[in-house]
C-alpha positions in Angstrom: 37.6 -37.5 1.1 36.5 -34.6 3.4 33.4 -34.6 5.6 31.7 -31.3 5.3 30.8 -31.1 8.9 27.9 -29.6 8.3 26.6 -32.5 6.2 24.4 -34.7 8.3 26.1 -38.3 7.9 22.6 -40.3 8.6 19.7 -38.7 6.5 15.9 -39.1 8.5 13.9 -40.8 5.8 10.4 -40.4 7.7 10.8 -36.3 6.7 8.3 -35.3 4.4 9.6 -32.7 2.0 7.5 -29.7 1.9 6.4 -29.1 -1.6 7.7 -26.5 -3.6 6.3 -23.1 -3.2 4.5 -21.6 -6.3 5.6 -17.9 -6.0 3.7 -16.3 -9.4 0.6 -17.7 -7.6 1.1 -16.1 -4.0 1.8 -13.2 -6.0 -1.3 -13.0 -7.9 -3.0 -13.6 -4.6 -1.2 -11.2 -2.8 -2.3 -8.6 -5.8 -6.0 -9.4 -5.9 -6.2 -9.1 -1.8 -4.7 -5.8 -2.0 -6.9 -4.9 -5.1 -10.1 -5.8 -3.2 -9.4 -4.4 0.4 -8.0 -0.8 -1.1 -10.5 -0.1 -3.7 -12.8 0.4 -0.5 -10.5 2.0 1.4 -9.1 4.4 -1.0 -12.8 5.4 -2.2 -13.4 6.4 1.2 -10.3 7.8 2.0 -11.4 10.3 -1.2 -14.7 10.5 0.5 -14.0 11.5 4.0 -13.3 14.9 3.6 -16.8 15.5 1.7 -19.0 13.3 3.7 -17.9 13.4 7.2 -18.0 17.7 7.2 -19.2 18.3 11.1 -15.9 19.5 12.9 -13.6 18.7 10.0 -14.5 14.7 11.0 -13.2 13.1 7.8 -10.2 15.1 7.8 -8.8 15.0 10.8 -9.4 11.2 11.0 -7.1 10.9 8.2 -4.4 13.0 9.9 -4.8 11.0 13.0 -4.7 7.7 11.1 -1.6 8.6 9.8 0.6 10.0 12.9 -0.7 6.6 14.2 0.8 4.9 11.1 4.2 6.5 11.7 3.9 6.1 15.3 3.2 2.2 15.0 6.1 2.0 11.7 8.5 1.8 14.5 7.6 -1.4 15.8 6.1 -3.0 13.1 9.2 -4.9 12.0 9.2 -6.5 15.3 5.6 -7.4 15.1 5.7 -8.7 11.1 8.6 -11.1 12.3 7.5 -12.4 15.2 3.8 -13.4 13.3 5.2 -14.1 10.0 4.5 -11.8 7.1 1.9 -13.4 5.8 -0.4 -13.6 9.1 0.6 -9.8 9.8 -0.8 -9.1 6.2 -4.5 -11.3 7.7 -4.2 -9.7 11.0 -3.5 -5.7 9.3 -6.4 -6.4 6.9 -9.0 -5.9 10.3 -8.3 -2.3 10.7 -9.4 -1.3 7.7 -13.1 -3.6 8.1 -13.4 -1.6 11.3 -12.3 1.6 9.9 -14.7 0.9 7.0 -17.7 -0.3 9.7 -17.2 2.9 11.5 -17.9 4.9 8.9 -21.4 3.9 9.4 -22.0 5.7 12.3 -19.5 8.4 12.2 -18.9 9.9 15.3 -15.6 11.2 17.3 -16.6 8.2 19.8 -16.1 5.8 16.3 -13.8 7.0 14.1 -10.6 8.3 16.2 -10.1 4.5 17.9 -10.5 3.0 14.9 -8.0 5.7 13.0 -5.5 4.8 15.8 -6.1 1.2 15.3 -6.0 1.5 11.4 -2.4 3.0 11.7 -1.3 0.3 13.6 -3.1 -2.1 10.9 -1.4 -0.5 8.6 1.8 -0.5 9.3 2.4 -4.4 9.8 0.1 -5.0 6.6 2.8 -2.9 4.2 5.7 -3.8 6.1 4.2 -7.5 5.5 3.3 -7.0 1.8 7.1 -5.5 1.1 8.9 -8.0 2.8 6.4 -10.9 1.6 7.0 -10.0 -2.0 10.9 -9.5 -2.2 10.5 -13.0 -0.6 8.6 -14.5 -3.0 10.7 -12.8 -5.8 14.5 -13.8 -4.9 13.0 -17.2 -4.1 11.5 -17.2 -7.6 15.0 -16.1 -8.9 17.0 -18.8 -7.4 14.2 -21.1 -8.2 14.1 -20.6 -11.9 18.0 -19.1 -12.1 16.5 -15.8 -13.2 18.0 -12.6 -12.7 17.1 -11.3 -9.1 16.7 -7.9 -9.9 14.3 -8.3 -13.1 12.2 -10.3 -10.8 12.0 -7.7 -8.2 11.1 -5.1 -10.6 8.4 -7.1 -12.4 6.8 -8.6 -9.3 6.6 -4.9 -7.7 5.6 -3.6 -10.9 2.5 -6.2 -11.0 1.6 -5.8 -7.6 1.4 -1.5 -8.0 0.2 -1.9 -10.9 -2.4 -3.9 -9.5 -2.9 -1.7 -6.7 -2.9 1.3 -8.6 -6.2 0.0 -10.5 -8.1 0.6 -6.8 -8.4 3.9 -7.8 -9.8 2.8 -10.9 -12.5 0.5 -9.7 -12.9 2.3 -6.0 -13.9 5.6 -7.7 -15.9 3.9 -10.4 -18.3 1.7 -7.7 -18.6 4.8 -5.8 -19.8 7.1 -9.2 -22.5 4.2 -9.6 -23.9 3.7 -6.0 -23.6 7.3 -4.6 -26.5 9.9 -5.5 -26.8 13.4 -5.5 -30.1 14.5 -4.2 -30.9 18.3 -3.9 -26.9 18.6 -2.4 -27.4 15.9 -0.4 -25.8 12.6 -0.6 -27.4 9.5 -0.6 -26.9 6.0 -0.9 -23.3 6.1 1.4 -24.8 3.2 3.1 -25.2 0.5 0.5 -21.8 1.9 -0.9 -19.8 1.2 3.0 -21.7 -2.5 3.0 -20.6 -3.0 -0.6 -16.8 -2.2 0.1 -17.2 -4.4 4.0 -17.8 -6.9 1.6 -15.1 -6.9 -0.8 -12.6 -6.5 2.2 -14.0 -9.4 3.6 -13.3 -11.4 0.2 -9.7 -9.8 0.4 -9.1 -11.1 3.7 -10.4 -14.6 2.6 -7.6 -14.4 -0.1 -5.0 -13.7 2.1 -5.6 -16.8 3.8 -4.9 -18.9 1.2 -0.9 -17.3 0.7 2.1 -19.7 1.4 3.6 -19.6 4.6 6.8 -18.4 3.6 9.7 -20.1 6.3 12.1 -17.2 6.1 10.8 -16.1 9.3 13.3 -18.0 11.6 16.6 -17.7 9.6 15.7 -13.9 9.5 15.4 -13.9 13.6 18.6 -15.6 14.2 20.7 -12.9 11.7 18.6 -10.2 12.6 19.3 -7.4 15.5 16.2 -7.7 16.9 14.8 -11.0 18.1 11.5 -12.1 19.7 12.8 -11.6 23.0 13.7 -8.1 22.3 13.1 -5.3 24.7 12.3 -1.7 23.5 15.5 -0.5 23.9 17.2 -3.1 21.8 14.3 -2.1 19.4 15.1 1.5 19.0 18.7 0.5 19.1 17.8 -1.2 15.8 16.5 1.5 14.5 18.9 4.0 15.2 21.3 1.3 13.6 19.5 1.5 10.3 18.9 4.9 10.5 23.2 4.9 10.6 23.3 3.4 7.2 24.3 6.0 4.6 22.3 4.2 2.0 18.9 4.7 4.0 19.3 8.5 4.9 19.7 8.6 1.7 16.8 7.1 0.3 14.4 8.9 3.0 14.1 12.5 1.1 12.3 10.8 -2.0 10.7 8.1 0.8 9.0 11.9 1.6 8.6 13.4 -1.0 6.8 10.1 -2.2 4.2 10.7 0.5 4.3 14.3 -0.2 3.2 13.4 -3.5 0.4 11.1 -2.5 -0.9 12.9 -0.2 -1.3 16.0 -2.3 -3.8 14.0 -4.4 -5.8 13.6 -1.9 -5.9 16.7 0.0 -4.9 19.6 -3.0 -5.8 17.8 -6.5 -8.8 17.2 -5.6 -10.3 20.3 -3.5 -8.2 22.9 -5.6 -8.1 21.4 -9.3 -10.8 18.8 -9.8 -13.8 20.4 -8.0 -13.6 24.1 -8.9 -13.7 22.8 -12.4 -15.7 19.6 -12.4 -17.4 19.3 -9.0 -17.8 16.8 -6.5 -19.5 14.5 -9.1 -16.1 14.7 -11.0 -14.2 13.8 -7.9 -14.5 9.9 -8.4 -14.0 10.2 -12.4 -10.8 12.3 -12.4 -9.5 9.9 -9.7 -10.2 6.9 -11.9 -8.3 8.6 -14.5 -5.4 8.8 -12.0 -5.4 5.1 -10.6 -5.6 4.2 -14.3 -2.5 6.0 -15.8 -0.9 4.5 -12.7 -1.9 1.6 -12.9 -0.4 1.4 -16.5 2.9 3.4 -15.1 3.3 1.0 -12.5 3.4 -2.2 -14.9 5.6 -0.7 -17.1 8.1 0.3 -14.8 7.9 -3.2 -13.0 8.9 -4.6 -16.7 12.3 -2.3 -16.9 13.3 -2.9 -13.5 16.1 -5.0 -13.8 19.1 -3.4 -11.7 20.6 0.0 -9.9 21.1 1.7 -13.0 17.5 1.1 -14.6 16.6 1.9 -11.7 17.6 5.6 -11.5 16.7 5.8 -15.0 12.9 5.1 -14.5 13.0 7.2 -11.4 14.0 10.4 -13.0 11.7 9.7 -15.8 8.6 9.7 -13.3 10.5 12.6 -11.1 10.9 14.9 -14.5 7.3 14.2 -15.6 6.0 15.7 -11.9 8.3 18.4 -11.9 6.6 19.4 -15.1 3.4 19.3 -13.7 4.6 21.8 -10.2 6.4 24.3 -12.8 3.0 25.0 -14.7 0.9 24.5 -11.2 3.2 27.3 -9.9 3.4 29.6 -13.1 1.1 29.3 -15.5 -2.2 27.2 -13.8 -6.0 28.4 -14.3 -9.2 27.2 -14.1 -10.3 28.8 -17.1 -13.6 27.4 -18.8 -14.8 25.6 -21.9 -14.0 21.7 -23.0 -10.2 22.5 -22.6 -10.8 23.7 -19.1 -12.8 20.4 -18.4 -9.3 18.4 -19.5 -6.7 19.8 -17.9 -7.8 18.4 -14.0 -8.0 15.0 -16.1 -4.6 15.9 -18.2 -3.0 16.4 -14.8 -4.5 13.7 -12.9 -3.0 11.3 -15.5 0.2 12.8 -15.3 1.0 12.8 -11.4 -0.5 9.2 -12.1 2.3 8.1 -14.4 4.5 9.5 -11.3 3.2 7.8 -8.8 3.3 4.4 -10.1 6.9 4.9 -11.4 8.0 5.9 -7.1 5.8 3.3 -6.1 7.8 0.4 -7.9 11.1 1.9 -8.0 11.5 2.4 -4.5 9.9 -1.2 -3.2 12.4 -2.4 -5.8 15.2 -0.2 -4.5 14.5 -1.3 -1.1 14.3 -5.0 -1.5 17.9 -4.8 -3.5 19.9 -2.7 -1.3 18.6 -4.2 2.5 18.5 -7.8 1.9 19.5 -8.5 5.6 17.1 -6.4 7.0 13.6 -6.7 4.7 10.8 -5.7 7.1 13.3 -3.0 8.9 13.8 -1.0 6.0 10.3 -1.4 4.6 9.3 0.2 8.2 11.3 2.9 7.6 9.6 3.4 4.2 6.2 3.6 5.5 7.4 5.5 8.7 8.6 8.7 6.8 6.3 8.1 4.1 3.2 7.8 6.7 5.0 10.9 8.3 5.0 13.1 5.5 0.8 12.6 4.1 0.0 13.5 8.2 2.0 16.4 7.8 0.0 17.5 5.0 -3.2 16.6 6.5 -2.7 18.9 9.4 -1.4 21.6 7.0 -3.3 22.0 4.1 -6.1 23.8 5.4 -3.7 26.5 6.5 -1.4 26.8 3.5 -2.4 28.1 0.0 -2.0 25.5 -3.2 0.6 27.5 -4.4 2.7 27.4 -1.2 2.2 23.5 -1.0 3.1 23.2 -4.5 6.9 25.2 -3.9 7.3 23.1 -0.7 6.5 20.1 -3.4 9.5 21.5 -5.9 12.2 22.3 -3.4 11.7 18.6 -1.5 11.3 17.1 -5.1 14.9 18.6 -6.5 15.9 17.3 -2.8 15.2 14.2 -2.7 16.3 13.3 -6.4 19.9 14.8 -5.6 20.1 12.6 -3.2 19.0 9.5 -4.7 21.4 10.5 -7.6 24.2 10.6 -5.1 22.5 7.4 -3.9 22.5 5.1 -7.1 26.0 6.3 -8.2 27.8 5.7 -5.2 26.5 2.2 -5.2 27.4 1.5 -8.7 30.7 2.3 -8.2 30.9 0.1 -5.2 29.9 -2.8 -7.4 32.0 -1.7 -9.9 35.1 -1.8 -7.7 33.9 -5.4 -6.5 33.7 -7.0 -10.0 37.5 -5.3 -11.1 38.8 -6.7 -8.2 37.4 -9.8 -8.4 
């Protein structure tokens, strides 16, 4: 009989086997970190523009917090593999404590570092949570002999919809601790040491994840190794950036920050407040997080391949189209109880949308670049990151109406070429399995 040269003849008995990893719990854990840390941060993020007015403070902060984002996206591949995704996911949970700290003496001497620092933060903790949970889902799959692409889609669709809920509980804390006295507002410092707190419990959790040992095998296949130099980097980059399949997926990876960011900087300044004020800020953004939240769970739940896939995405694309076509044409404030529903209406709408991107294109992501994990979910949070600073630094210059056609013409974009996207690749696999 034939020795499989690979086979080790003598077998070390003193090795301990590790135990098995239990994936649905470093999953859950993963989900309640990221609950904890961003219902603080996204709160604030909400917040910044209102409460941090002197010399467009809270604002700019934002805008500089995400060029940094983008800036540091290009590395953080590199820096996710060399610590291991889940000690990048501990060590990006710090710039959002600081961030969060500062915010209690707001100043440019205290909130620009700790922007800068945030985007870096940031960037290794996403591109740490993306490639931490495709991890934990095709090892689940192979464990149990499950299908890998339903276990994608329903562990993405619990961690978003997870996520999503931030807005949820975020906006709800800050409706309960936040006062309005005389048009001043009080009570922002119990509310910034409430939210230190919960980050700090997020981080504790975090702790407490597996150390997944995919880290190594991923270094020797990968081109880009610990003893890397920066040129060898970019050459990476420019390498995935050559793949057909990533170019494209970046249109919708922009439109989805497009998207995001127009929650934050248009929905709420233009739509919300005219109508509701800045009282109804936190409650119309609870309504948002919550249809999300829902969105994103439900997607998760259909995910199972390319072709569901696509479906769900032009579901969610469709239902925000709709939403730009009557912005555009046929928006007012008006008055009355119906005028009062409409920013809600709306905010559950681009909700539903959000949540469906959200999974779809983690899921996408982990299916098509299994090689390359934390490289492609750098790209995803480098254009995406790109895309919200973009609309930082604009919207104060742009009408609604202008950002909403910019919107519609990147949103038709970017769904073309997804289209082109999904059906080129299932004819790829359908050519495999007839010649097969």
């Amino acid at each position: 009989m034939a020795i499989d040269e690979e086979t080790p003849i003598l077998v070390d008995q003193n090795v301990v086997q590790s135990p098995p990893l239990n994936h649905k719990r470093d999953v859950h854990i993963l989900c309640w970190a990221f609950l904890l840390i961003f219902l603080a941060y996204g709160a604030i993020q909400n917040l910044e523009s209102t409460i941090n007015t002197e010399g467009d403070l809270g604002t700019t902060s934002l805008g500089i917090l995400y060029v940094s984002f983008a800036v540091f996206s290009v590395v953080s591949s590199v820096v996710v593999r060399k610590l291991g995704a889940k000690y990048a996911l501990v060590l990006g949970t710090t710039g959002y404590w600081l961030f969060t700290a500062a915010n209690l003496l707001p100043s440019w001497y205290t909130m620009v570092p700790t922007s800068v620092y945030l985007g870096f933060a940031a960037s290794i903790i996403w591109v740490g949570q993306g490639t931490y949970l495709t991890s934990a889902a095709r090892s689940h799959a192979s464990d149990n002999k499950l299908h890998e692409g339903t276990v994608i889609g329903r562990f993405n669709g619990l961690f978003w919809g997870m996520f999503a809920a931030h807005q949820l509980v975020g906006n709800l804390v800050t409706l309960t601790l936040l006062r309005d006295n005389g048009g001043v507002t009080t009570g922002t410092t119990l509310l910034f040491i409430v939210f230190l707190f919960s980050m700090t419990v997020g981080t504790i959790l975090m702790c407490f994840l597996s150390n997944r040992n995919t880290r190594d095998e991923q270094l020797e296949n990968s081109p880009v190794t610990l003893s890397s130099s920066v040129g060898s980097l970019v050459k990476s980059m420019l390498n995935l950036l050559l793949d057909i399949r990533i170019l494209l997926v970046i249109p919708l990876i922009l439109y989805s920050g497009l998207q995001q960011a127009f929650v934050w900087a248009e929905y709420t300044k233009e739509i919300v407040n005219p109508v509701l004020g800045e009282q109804g800020v936190g409650g119309a953004m609870a309504v948002y997080g919550a249809f999300d939240a829902v969105s994103s769970l439900l997607a998760g739940r259909l995910t199972s391949n390319l072709s569901s896939i696509m479906i769900i995405t032009l579901g969610g694309s469709l239902i925000q189209l709709l939403v730009l076509l009557w912005l555009l044409l046929n928006y007012s404030a008006g008055s009355g109880l119906l005028a009062t529903l409409l920013p809600l209406l709306i905010g559950a709408l681009w909700g539903i949308g959000d949540g469906v991107l959200n999974t779809q294109l983690s899921a996408l992501l982990g299916m098509l670049f299994k090689h390359d994990l934390e490289g492609a979910f750098a790209q995803f949070k480098l254009w995406q990151s790109l895309s919200i600073a973009v609309v930082y630094f604009i919207s104060a210059s742009i009408s609604m109406q202008t950002m909403v056609a910019i919107m519609l013409v990147a949103l038709c974009i970017s769904v073309a070429c997804f289209l082109f996207l999904t059906l080129k690749v299932e004819n790829v696999l359908l050519r495999r399995r007839d010649s097969s």
